[in-house]
C-alpha positions as CSV (number, residue, x, y, z in Angstrom):
1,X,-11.6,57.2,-11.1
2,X,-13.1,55.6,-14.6
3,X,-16.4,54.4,-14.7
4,X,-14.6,51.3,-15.6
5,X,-11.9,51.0,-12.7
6,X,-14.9,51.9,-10.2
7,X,-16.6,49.1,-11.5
8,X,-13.7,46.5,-11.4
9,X,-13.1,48.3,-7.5
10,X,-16.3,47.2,-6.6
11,X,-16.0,43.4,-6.8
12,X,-16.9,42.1,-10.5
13,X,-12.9,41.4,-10.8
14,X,-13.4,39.0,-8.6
15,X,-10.1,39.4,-6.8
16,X,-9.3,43.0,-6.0
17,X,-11.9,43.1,-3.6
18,X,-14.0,40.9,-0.8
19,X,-17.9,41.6,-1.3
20,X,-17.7,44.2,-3.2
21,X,-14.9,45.9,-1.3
22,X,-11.1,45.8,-1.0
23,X,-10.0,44.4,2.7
24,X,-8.3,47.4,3.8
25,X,-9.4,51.2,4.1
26,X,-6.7,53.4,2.3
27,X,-6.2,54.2,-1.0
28,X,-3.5,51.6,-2.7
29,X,-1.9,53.4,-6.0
30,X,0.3,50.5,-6.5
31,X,-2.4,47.6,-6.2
32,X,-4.7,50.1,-8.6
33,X,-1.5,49.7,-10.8
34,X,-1.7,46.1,-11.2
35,X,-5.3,45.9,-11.5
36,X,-6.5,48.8,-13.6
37,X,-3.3,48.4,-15.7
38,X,-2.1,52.2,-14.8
39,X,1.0,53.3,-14.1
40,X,3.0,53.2,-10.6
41,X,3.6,56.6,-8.8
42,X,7.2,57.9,-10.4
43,X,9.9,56.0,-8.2
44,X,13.3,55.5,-9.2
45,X,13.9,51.6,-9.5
46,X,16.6,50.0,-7.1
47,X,18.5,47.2,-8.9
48,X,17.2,43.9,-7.7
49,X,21.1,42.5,-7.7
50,X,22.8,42.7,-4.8
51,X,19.9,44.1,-2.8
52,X,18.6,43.9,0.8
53,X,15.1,42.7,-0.5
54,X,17.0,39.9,-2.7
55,X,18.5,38.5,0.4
56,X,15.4,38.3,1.9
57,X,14.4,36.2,-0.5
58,X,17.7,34.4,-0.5
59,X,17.3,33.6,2.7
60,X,13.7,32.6,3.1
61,X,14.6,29.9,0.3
62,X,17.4,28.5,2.1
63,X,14.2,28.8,5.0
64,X,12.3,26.9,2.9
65,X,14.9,24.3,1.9
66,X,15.5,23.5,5.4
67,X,11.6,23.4,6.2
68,X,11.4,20.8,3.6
69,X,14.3,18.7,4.7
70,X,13.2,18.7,8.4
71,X,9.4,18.0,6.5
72,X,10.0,15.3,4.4
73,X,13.4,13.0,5.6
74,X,11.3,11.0,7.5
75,X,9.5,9.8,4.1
76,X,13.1,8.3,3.3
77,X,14.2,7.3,6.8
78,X,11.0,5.3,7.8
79,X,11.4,3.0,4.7
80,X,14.8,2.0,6.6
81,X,13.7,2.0,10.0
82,X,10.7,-0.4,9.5
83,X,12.3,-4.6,9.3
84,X,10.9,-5.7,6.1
85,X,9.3,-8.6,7.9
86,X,7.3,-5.5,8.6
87,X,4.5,-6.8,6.0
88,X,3.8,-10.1,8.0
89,X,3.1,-7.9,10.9
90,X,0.7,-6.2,9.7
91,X,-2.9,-6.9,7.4
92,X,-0.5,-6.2,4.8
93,X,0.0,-9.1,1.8
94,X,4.0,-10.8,2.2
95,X,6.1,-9.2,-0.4
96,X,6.6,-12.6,-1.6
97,X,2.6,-12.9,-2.4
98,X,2.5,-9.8,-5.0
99,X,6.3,-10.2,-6.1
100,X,6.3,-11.7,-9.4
101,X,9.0,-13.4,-11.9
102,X,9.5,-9.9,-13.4
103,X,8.4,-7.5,-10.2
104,X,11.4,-8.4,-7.9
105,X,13.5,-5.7,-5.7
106,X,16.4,-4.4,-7.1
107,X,19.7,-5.4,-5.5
108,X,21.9,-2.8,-4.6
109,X,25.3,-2.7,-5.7
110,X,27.4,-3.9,-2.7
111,X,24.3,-6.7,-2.4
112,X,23.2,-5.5,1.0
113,X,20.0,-3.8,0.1
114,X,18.3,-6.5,2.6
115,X,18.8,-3.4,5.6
116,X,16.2,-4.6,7.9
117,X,15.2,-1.8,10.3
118,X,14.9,-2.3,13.6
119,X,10.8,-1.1,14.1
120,X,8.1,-3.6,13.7
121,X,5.4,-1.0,12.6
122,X,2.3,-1.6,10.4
123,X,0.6,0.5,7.9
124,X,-1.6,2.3,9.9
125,X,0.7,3.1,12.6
126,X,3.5,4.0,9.3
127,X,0.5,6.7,8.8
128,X,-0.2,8.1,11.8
129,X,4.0,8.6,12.2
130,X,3.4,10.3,9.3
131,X,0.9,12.4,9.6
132,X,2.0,13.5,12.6
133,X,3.9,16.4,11.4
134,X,0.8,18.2,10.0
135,X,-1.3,17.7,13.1
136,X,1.2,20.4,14.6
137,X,1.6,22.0,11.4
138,X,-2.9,22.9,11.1
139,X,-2.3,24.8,14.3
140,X,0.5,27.4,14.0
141,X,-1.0,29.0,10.4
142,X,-3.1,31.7,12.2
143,X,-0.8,32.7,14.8
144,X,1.9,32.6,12.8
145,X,0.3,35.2,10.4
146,X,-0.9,36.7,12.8
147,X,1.8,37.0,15.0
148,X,4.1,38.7,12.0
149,X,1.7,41.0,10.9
150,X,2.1,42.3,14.3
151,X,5.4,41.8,15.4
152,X,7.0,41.1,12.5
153,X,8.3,37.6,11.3
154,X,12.2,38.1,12.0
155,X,12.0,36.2,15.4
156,X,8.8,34.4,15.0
157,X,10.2,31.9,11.9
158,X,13.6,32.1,13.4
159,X,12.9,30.7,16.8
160,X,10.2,28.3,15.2
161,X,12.4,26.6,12.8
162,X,14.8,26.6,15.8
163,X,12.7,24.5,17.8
164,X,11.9,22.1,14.8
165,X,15.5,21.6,14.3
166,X,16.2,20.3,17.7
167,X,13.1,18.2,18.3
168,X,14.5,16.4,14.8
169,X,17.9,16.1,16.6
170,X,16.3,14.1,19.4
171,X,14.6,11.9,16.8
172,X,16.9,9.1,17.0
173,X,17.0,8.8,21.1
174,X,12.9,10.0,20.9
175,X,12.1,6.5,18.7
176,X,14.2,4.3,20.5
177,X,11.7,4.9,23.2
178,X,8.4,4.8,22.2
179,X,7.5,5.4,18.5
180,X,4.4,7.7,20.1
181,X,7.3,9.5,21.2
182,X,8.7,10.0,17.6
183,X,4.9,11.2,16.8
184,X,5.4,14.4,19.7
185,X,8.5,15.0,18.1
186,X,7.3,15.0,14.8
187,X,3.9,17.5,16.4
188,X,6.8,19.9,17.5
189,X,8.3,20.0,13.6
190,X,4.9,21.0,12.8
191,X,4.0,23.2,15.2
192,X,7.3,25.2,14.6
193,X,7.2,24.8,10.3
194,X,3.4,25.8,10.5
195,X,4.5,29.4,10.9
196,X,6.9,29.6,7.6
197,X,5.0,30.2,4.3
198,X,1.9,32.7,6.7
199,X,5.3,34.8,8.1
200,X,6.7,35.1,4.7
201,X,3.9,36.1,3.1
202,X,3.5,39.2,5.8
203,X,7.1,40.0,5.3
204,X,7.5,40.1,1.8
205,X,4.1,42.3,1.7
206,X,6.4,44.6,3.6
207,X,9.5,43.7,1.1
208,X,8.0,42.9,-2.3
209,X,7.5,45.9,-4.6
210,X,4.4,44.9,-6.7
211,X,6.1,44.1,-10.0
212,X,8.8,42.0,-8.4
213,X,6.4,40.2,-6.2
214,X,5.6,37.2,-7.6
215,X,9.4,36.3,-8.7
216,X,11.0,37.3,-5.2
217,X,8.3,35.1,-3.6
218,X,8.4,32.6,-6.1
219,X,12.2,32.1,-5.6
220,X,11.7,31.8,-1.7
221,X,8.9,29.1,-2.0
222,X,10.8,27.3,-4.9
223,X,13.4,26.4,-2.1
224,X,10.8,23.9,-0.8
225,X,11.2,21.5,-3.9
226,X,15.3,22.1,-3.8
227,X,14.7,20.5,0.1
228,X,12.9,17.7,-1.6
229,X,15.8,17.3,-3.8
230,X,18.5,17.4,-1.8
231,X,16.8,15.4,1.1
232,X,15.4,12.2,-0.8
233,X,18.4,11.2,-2.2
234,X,20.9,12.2,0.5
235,X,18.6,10.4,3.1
236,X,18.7,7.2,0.9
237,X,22.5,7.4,0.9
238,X,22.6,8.0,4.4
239,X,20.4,4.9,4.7
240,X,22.9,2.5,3.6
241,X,26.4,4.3,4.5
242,X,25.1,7.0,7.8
243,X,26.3,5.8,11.2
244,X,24.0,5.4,13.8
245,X,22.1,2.4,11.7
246,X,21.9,4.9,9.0
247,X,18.5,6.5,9.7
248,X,19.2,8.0,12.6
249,X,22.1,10.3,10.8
250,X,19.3,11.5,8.2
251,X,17.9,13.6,12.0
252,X,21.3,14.5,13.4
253,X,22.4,16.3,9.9
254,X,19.5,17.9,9.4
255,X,19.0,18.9,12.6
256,X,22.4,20.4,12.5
257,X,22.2,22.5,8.9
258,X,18.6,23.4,10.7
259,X,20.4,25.0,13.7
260,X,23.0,26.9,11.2
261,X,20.2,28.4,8.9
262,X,18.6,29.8,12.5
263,X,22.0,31.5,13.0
264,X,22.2,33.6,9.4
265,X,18.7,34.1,9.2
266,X,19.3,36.2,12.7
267,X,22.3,37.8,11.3
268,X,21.3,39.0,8.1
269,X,17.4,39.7,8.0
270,X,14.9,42.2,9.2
271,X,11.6,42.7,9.4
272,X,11.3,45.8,7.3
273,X,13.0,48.3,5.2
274,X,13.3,50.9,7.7
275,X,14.8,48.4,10.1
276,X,17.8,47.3,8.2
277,X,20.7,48.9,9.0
278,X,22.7,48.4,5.9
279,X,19.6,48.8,3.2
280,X,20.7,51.6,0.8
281,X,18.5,54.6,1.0
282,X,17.8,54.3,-2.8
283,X,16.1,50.8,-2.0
284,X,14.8,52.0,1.2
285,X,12.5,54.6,-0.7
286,X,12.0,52.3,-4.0
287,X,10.4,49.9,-1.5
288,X,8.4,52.3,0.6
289,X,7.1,54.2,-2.1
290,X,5.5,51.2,-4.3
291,X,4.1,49.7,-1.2
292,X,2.7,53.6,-0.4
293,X,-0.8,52.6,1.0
294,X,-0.8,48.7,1.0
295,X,1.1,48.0,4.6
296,X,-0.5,48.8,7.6
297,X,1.3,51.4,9.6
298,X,2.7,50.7,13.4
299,X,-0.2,52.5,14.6
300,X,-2.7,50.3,12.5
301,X,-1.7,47.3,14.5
302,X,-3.9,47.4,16.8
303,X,-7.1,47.4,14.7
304,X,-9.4,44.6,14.8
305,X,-8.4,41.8,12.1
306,X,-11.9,41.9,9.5
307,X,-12.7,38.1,10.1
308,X,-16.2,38.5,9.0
309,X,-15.3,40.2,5.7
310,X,-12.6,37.5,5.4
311,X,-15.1,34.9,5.8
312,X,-17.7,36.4,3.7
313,X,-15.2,36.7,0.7
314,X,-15.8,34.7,-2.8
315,X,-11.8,35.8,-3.3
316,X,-10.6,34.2,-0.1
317,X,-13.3,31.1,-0.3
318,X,-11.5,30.4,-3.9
319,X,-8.2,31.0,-2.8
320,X,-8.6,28.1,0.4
321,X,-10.9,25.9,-2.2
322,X,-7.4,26.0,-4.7
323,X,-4.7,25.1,-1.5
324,X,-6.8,22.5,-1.0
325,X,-7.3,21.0,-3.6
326,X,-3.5,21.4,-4.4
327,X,-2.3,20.1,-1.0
328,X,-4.1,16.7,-1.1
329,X,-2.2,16.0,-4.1
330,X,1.5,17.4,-2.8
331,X,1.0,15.9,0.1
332,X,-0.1,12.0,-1.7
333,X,3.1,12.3,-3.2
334,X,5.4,14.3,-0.4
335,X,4.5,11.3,2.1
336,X,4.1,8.4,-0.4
337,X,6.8,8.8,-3.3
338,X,9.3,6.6,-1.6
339,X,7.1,3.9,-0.7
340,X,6.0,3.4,-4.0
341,X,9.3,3.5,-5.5
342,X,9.8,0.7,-3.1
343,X,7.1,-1.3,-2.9
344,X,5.1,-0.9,-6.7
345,X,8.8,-0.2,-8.6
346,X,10.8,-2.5,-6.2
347,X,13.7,0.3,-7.0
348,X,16.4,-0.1,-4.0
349,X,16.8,2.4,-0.9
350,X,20.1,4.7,-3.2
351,X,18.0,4.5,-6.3
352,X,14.6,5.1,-4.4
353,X,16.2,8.6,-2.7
354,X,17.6,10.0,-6.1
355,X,14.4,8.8,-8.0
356,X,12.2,10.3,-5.6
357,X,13.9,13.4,-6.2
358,X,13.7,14.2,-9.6
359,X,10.2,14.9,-9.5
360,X,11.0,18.3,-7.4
361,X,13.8,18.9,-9.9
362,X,11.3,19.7,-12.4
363,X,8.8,21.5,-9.5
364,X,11.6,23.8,-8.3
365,X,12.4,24.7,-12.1
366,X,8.6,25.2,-13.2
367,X,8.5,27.6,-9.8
368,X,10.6,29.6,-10.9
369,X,9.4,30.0,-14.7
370,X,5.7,30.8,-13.2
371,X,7.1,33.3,-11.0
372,X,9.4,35.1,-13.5
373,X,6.8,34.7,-16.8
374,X,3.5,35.8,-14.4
375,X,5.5,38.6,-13.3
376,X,6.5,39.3,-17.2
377,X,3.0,38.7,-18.8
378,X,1.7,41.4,-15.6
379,X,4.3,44.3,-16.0
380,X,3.7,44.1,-19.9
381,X,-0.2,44.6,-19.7
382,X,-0.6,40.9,-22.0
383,X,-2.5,40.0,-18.9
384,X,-4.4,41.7,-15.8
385,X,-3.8,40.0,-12.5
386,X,-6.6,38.3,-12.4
387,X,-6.3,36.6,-16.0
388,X,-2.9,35.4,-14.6
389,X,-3.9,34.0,-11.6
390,X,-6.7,32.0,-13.1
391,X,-5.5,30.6,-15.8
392,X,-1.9,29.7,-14.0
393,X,-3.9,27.6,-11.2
394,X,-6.3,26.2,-13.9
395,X,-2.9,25.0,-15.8
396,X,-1.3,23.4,-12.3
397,X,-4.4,21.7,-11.1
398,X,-5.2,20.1,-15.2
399,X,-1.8,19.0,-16.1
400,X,-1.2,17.6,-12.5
401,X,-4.2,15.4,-11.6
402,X,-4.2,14.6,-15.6
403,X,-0.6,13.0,-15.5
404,X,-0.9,11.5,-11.4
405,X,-4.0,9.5,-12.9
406,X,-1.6,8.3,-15.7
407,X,0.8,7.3,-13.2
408,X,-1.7,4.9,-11.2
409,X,-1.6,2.8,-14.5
410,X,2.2,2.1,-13.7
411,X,3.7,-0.6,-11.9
412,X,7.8,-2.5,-12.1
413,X,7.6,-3.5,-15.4
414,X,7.4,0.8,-16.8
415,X,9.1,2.2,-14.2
416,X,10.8,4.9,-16.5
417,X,7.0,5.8,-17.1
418,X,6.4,5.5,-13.8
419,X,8.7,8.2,-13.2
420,X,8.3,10.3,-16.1
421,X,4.5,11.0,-15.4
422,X,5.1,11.5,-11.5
423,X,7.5,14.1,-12.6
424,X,5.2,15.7,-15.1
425,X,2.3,15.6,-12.4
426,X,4.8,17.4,-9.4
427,X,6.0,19.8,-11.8
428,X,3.0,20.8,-13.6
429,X,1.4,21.7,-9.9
430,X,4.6,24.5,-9.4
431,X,2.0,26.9,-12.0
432,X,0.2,27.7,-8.5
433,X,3.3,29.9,-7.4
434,X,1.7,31.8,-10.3
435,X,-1.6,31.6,-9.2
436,X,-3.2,31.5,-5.8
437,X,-0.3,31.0,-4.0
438,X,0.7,34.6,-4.1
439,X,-3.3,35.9,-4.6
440,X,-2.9,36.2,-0.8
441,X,-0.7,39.3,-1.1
442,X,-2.6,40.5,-4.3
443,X,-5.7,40.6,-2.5
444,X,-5.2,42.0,0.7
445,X,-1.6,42.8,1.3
446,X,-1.4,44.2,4.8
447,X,-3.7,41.2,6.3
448,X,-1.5,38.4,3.8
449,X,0.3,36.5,7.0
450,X,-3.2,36.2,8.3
451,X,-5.1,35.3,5.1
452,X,-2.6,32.8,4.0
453,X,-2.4,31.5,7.5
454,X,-6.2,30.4,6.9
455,X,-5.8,29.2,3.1
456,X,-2.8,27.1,4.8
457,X,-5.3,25.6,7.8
458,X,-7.4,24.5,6.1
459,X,-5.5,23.1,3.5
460,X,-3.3,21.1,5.9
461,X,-6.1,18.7,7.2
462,X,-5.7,17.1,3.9
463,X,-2.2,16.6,5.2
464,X,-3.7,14.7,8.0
465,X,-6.2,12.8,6.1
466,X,-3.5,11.4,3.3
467,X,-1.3,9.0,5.4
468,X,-4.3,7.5,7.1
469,X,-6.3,7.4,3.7
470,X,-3.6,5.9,2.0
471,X,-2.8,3.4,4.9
472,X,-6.4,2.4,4.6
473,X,-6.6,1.7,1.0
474,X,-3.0,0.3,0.7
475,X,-3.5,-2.7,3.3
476,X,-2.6,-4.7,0.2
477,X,0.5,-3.4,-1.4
478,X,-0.8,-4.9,-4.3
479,X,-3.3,-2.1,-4.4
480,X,-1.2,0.6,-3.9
């Protein structure tokens, strides 16, 4: 080893290493190879067409597309469950106080746009409904991780998002009871969507050669943003034209597509290369052998989890410090897009749903170009790891909070502004899939269900904190 590459192993890289040493014992050729800018052992490539490892990651986006539809239809549905008369209940100003001659909803087409819902809920009780997904959400990160790193994640995110999908099929009778019991129900979607991104991240280190790495998981997590998508605007149709008063088909059709992922996900995944039964044996090796000393071995398992050296880390401090920071701001707008559309752009429910979307157009697309260019700028030596990483989360968290401050100047009478800048702010946060979001499996690849299952606890409180905050300081809907 260089004088050089010892010196960049013992910590002053800042990433490859916790405290001045890397978080696992054996040598790792292939991590070297991505830090120290050295060559991978001699491995004949697989083609990434067609392969077992691209279905993986075909199959953890459609994961993902489901997590976010089962995450974020209730943002859509609750804005057609709640009577508009709603306001009056509540410390909240009448519409009619902070409407203006030029500020007035939008009629829909058919004229009908009045759809009061049938819940008389204020803001603060709108927040805790809200929130009440991530209180379930805070607590499965760890286990999750933990749990595939063990066991593997097959049947841990399988039967997880299982259970989410049926507590969101008994949304409809749950509310009709007691909205405290739409809350539990909403605890259960958490608790069984908390172990998603922390499983993935343990199977792709098993899955993810280190020069495809950031695009296969990339694509995966970009799946998230094609939820928000297609949920927003199909939950605002379903609003107005769904059958059982409109919301409650928004649960029973996602519950459903949740329940049909579950059964393909069973069918046509494993945990690891030497567990698929149809992997070819060029792939098989290809895998294996760029992976050679950076996944713990079934024997391994049973070794104490380094918590302390975890906890100790500048790497994995910075890496929860950046989630954070980037969650309060998803989840502002994941909650709060279509209530603003409604209440500051006074867009109706159909226009609200596909206006809400476009924002995760342009995240889902911008995923995908961080994953693909950090990849390119890596395997062509323009960049080492750590340059990338950097500079792509300094880019998401700049052009993001720069343009979501621009937005909080808009109101009615610039909607299109309104809606360009919110697009520009949710897109220009996807450069994290770049950054730390996969730094997890950079730095410590045979612990990374358990690392980003603490980056993603953490992280989450904000998801807690943002309904209530924003119920709080949005009393007035002229304020929001």
């Amino acid at each position: 080893m260089t004088r050089t590459r010892e010196k960049e192993r013992n910590g002053v890289n800042g990433i490859n290493g916790v405290n001045g040493k890397v978080p696992y014992t054996e040598e790792s050729t292939a991590a070297d190879a991505l830090y120290f800018r050295i060559s991978e052992p001699s491995v004949k490539t697989a083609p990434l067409c067609c392969s077992s490892r691209l279905m993986l990651s075909f199959m953890a986006f459609l994961g993902c597309v489901n997590l976010y539809a089962l995450r974020v239809n209730l943002s859509v549905a609750i804005v057609c469950m709640v009577a508009d008369t709603d306001v009056a209940h509540g410390n909240n100003t009448a519409a009619s106080d902070v409407d203006t001659d030029v500020c007035v909803s939008q009629p829909s087409s058919n004229g009908d746009d009045t759809m009061n819902g049938e819940f008389y809920w204020d803001k603060q009780t709108q927040g805790i409904i809200l929130g009440a997904f991530f209180w379930g959400y805070l607590w499965t990160q760890i286990a999750g991780g933990w749990l595939a790193d063990h066991y593997g994640g097959k049947y841990v995110l399988g039967f997880s998002m299982l259970a989410s999908a049926i507590a969101t099929l008994l949304m409809p009778l749950g509310t009709r009871l007691h909205w405290m019991v739409l809350v539990g129900l909403r605890v259960v979607v958490g608790l069984g969507s908390g172990v998603v991104f922390p499983t993935l991240a343990s199977m792709f280190s098993h899955w993810a050669p280190p020069l495809e790495r950031t695009k296969l998981i990339a694509f995966a997590y970009a799946g998230a943003q094609v939820g928000n998508v297609i949920t927003m605007p199909l939950s605002g149709l379903l609003c107005k034209y769904g059958f059982d008063h409109g919301w409650g088909s928004i649960f029973y059709l996602f519950g459903t597509l949740g329940v049909i992922w579950f059964i393909g996900w069973m069918w046509l995944v494993y945990d690891t290369p030497s567990l698929h039964p149809r992997i070819s044996e060029l792939e098989r090796n290809y895998i294996e052998s760029s992976l050679k000393g950076q996944i713990r071995k079934t024997t391994d398992k049973s070794k104490k989890i380094p918590w302390l050296t975890f906890l100790t880390s500048l790497p994995v401090w910075a890496i929860i410090v950046a989630q954070t920071c980037a969650d309060w701001g998803a989840y502002t707008l994941l909650t709060n897009i279509p209530t603003f559309m409604k209440e500051i752009l006074k867009l109706d429910i159909t226009k609200n749903g596909l206006f809400s979307a476009i924002p995760y157009v342009g995240y889902w697309l911008c995923t995908n170009i961080a994953g693909f260019s950090a990849d390119y700028i890596r395997k062509h030596n323009l960049l080492s790891t750590t340059a990338v990483r950097k500079s792509y989360q300094f880019f998401a968290m700049f052009v993001s909070s720069a343009f979501l401050i621009a937005t909080g100047y808009m109101d009615c009478t610039n909607s299109l502004w309104a809606v360009v800048f919110l697009t520009l702010a949710v897109s220009g946060a996807a450069f994290q899939y770049g950054g730390e979001m996969v730094n997890n499996v950079d730095i410590a690849p045979k612990y990374a269900g358990v690392l980003f299952g603490i980056a993603n606890t953490v992280s989450t409180l904000t998801g807690i904190a943002v309904p209530v905050v924003v119920g709080a300081i949005t009393w007035d809907v002229s304020f929001f």
